[in-house]
N, C-alpha and C positions, 0 to 999 in steps of 0.2 A: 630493498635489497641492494641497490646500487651504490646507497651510500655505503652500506656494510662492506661490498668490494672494494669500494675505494682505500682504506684500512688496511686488509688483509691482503690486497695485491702489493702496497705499498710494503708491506714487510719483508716481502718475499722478493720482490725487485732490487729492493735499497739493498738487500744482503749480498746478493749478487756481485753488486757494482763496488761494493765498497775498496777490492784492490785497486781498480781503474782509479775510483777517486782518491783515493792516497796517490798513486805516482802522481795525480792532478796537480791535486791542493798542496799535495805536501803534510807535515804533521803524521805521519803514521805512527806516533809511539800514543796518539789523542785517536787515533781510530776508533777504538771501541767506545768512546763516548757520541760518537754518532748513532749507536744502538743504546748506549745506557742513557742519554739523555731523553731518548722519543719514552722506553720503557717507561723511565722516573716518571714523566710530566701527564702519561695516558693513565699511568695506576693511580698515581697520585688523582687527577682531576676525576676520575671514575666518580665513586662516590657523590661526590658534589655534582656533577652535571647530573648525575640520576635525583638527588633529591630537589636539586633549581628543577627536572621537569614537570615535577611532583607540583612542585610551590606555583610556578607561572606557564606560560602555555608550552606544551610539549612539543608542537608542530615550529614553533617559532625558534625553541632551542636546538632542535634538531637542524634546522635552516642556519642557527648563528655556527655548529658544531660543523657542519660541509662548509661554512665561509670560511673559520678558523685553519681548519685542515687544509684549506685551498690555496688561501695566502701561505701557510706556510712552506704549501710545494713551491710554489712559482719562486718566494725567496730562498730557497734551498738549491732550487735549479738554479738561480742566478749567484750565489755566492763562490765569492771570489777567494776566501780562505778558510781555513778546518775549521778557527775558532765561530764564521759566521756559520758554517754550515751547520753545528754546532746548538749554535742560539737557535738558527731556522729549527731545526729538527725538534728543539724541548717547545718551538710555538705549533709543529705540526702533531704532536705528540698528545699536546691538552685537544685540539678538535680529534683526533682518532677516539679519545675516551667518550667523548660526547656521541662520538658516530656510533659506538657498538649500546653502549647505552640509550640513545635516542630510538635508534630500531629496536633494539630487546622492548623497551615502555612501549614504542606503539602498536608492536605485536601481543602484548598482555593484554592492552588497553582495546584494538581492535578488534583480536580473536578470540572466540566462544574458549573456555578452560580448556573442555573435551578434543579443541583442533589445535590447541599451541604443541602439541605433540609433533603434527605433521609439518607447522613451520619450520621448528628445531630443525626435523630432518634435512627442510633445505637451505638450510643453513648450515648445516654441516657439509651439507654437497658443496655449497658454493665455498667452503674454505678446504676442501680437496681439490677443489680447480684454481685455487687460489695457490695452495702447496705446489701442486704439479706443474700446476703453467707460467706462474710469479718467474722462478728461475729461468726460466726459458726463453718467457719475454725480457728479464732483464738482461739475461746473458746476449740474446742478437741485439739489443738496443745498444749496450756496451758496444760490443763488436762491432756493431753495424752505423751507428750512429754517434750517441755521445751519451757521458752516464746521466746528464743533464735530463736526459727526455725519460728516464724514472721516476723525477716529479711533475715537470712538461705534464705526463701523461693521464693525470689526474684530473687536469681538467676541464677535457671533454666529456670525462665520468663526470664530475661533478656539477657541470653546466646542465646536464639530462638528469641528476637526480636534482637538484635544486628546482626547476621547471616541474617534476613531477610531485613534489612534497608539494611545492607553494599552491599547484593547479589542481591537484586529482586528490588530497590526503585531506579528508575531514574526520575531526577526533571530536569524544565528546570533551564537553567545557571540562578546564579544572575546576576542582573546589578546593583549591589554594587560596590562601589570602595575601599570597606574596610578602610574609615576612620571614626573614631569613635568620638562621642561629650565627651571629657571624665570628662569634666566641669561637665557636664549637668548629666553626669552619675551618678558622685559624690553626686551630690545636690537631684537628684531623689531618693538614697539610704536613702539617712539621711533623705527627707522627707517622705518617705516611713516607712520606720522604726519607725519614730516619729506617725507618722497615725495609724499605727500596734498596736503599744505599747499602744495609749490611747485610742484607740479601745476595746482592750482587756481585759486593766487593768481599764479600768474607769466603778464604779459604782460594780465592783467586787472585784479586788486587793487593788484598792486604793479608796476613793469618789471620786465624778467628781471635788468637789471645792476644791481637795488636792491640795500641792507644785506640785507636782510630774506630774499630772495629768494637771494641768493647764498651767508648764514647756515644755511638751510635746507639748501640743497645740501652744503652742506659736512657739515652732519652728518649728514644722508643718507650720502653717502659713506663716511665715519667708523664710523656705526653697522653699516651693511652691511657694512663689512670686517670690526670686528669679530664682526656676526653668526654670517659664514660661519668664522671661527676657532673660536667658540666650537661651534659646531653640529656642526665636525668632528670636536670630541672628547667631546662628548655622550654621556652611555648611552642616552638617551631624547630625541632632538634634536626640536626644532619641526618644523624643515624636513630631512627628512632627508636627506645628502646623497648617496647611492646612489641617489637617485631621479634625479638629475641625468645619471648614465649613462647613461643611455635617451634615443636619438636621438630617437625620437617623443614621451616626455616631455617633453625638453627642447624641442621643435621644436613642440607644441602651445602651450608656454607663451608663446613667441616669436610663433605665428599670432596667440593669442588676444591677446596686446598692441597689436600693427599693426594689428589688426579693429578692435581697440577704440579705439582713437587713430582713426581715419580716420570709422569710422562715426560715433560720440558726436560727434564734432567736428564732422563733414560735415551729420548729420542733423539741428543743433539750430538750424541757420539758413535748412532750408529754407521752413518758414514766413513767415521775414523776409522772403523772396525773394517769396512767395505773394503775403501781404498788399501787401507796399509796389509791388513793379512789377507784379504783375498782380490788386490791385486788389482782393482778397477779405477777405471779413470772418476774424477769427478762429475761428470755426467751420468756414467753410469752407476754410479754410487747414486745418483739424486732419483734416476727413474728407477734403480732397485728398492728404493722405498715405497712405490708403489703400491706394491701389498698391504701394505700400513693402511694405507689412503685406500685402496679399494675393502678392505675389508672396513673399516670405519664409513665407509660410503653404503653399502650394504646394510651393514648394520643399524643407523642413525634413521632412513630413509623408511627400512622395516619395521624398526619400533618405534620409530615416531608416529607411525598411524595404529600401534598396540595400545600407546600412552593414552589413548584416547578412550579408556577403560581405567576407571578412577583408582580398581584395585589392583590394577599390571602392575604400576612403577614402582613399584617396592621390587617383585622377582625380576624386572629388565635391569632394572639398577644393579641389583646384588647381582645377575649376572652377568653384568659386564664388569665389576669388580672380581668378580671368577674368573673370566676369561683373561684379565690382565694378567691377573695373579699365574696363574698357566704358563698366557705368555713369555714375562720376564723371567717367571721359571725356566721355560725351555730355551729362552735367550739368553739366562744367566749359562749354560751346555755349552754353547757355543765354543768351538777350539778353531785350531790354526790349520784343523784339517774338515771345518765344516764346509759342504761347497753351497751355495748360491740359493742350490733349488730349498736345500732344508733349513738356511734360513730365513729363504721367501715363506714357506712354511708356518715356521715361530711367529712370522710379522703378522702373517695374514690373521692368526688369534686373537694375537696384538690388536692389533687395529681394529675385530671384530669388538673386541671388549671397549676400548676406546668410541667405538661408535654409540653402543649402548648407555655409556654415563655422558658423554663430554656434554650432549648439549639438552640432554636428556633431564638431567638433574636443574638446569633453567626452568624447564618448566615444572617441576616440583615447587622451586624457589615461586615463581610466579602466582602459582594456585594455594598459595600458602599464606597468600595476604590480599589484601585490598585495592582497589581499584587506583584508589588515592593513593596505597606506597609502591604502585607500580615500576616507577623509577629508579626510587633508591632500594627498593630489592633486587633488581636484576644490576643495578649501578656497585653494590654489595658483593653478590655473586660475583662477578665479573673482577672483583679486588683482590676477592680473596683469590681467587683461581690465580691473577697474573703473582698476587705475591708468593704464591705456591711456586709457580713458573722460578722464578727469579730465585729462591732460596733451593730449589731443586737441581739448578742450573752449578750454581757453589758449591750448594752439597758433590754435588755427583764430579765436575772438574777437580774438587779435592782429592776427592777417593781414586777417579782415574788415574790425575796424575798421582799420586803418594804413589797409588800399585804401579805403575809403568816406572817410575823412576827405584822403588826397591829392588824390580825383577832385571830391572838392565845395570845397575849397579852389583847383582850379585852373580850375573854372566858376563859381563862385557868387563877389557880393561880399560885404562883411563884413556888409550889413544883411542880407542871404538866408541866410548862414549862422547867422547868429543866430536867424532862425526856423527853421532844422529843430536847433539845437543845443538849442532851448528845450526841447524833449523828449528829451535825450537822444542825438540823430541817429541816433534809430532809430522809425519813425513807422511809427502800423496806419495801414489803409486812410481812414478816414476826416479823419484827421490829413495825409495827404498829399492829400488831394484839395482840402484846405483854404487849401492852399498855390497862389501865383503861379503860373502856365504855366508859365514860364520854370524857376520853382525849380524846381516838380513835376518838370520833365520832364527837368531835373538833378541832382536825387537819385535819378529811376528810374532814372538809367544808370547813376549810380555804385554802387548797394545790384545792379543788375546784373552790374557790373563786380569789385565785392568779393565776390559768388556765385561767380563764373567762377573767381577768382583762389583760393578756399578750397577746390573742388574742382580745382583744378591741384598744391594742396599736397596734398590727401590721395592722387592716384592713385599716388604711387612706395611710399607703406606698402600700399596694396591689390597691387600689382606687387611688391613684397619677398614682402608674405605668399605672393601666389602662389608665389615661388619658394621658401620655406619646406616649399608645400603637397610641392612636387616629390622635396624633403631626405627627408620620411618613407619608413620601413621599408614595406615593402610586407604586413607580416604581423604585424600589430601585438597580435593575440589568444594568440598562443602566451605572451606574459609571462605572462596573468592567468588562473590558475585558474576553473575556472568555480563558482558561488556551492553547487553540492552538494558541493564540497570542502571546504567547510568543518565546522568540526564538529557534531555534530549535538545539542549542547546552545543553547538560544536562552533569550533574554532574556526574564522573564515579560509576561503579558500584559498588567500592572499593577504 
């Protein structure tokens, strides 16, 4: 679990800091490649660290993925320019994919089918204390000290999880032969990267019908067909394709996309919504998400020990694809005259539904296969969900901004629009208060109105998913052996 924090606190911290570090470094038009570089290099490497744990010992790559991650804090903390900070961030990016995939294998691999349910839960907790307290801690560190100690602070975490993997974590042996697809490796990197990249940049960096954008695609495309050739005839494939059989395999993989498209996409503008039409500082915008997080902590914590009922996860699934669905319904309501309490309300839904699939649908993925593709299924899962994230993320910044920029071009003249353009046309609380009546009280409709409009596109992937949830097998534990079947040789303790 500690290597898992280390990860999820880091995301939350870095995001924080990140103005401090631009007046630092310098470069702030390269800013946002200090979050798209760690993104690319964790989804991208996902996959392949889940099937290398599969192939060779899994306690040993878990240990190489906390090294990775380590060095690339301490270099990150010590870099002296965007562009190094940059390079550090895509080498700390590859050990984060290893960190969330090395823990998911050895919780498949460790824990009996019937109890991967209750890990989930806490693991979901621990990345609501991750959400809630990441900001908080990076914000006094900022403040208080230097942004520097955001990655500094890693590793102490990572000195006490490395000491506890090498001393206390015995697995059983692989039955890997250690050879590797390294075709396949190749061609899942570039199409990975290509996914990532038009993911990311489509619809924000670049248009979707750009060169660039539609270059991408194409060799996405390209790459992916070839992948799936080459993998099918594989000794030792990355992805392997027998896992693709498995209607709940394949049918987790599909939730965890649509969750993550709707959610990352949905959640990363409620703040906007916060600040600018009702008027709160950024702090309190961060702790009124709360509800999100405590209703997803409730949730996750409770049905993680339901899952433990082979024929639950089918109704917990579906209904927390019900509950989003609701949610973003009643968050798509939202006006310029909702107050606080009612949509702490919508969120708290929100966040109940989000408890029930987010980490929920892992362990479906998990009890859906073999002991042996422990890795590269939860390594899988974990890809598709971030590419979900990332393409949810474009999607939904398009849609905002298109709406916010139509509704204030069709109220505002061209000297009102050039004062809320001067920022960007996306203004905190006190940047809008700053503003004319007239403007104020026509940018709060329209950053209300692109709210509305961003939860109307995410409810039919919340609504698919649900009907996804419905597709699953209803006895999803019979594939996977349970973890005393394995052999009774384990990996040393050092």
């Amino acid at each position: 679990m500690l290597a898992l924090l280390l990860s999820m606190l880091d995301a939350m911290i870095v995001t924080t800091a990140l103005p401090t570090i631009a007046g630092d470094l310098g470069g702030f038009s390269r800013l946002s490649w200090v979050i798209t570089a760690y993104i690319l290099t964790s989804t991208v490497s996902t996959p392949l660290w889940g099937r290398l744990s599969d192939v060779f010992s899994r306690k040993h790559l878990l240990l190489a993925a906390i090294l990775v991650f380590t060095v690339g804090s301490v270099l990150c903390g010590i870099a002296q320019s965007m562009t190094a900070l940059i390079v550090f961030r895509a080498l700390q990016g590859i050990g984060a994919g290893g960190l969330m995939v090395g823990v998911m294998s050895v919780i498949g691999v460790m824990v009996a089918p019937q109890e991967r349910g209750k890990y989930q839960g806490y693991i979901a907790a621990l990345s609501a204390v991750a959400t809630v307290g990441g900001p908080l801690l990076g914000g006094a560190l900022t403040d208080h000290a230097t942004w520097r100690w955001a990655f500094y602070l890693n590793v102490p975490i990572a000195v006490v999880a490395v000491w506890f993997v090498a001393s206390r974590l015995d697995l059983p042996h692989n039955r890997g032969t250690g050879r590797l697809d390294y075709l396949g490796a190749a061609l899942l990197t570039v199409a990975s990267t290509a996914v990532v990249l038009f993911t990311t940049w489509g619809g924000t960096e670049y248009a979707w019908g750009s060169p660039t954008i539609l270059g991408l695609i194409a060799l996405a495309v390209v790459t992916v067909a070839a992948t799936v050739v080459v993998e099918r005839r594989a000794a030792q494939p990355i992805l392997p394709p027998h896992l693709f059989r498995s209607r709940n395999f394949t049918s987790s993989l599909v939730l965890g996309f649509l969750v993550g498209i709707g959610l990352y996409g949905s959640i990363t503008y409620l703040p906007v919504y916060q600040q600018s039409v009702q008027h709160l500082s950024a702090t309190s915008s961060g702790l009124l998400l709360l509800p999100v997080l405590g209703g997803m902590l409730v949730a996750s914590m409770y049905s993680g020990r339901l899952m433990s009922d082979p024929g639950r996860h089918r109704l917990i699934l579906a209904g927390g694809g019900a509950l989003l669905s609701v949610g973003a319904f009643l968050l798509s309501l939202m006006t310029a005259d909702t107050s606080s309490v009612v949509s702490s309300a919508y969120m708290v839904i929100f966040g109940l539904g989000l408890g029930l699939v987010f980490q929920n649908v892992m362990v479906v993925t998990q009890n859906s296969v073999e002991l042996k593709d422990m890795g590269v299924a939860s390594g899988t899962l974990t890809y598709f969900r971030s590419v979900g994230g990332s393409f949810g993320v474009s999607l939904f910044a398009a849609v905002f901004t298109s709406r916010l920029a139509d509704s204030l071009d069709s109220q505002l003249s061209p000297a009102d629009l050039a004062a809320v353009h001067s920022n960007g046309g996306r203004l905190d609380s006190d940047a809008v208060q700053s503003l004319s009546e007239a403007t104020r009280s026509a940018y709060v409709e329209a950053v209300a109105h692109a709210t509305q409009g961003m939860f109307r596109w995410a409810l039919p992937f919340f609504v698919v998913a649900l009907l996804v949830a419905l597709f699953l097998k209803g006895r999803p534990k019979e594939a996977a052996p349970a973890p005393q079947a394995a052999p009774k040789q384990t990996e040393p303790a050092s």
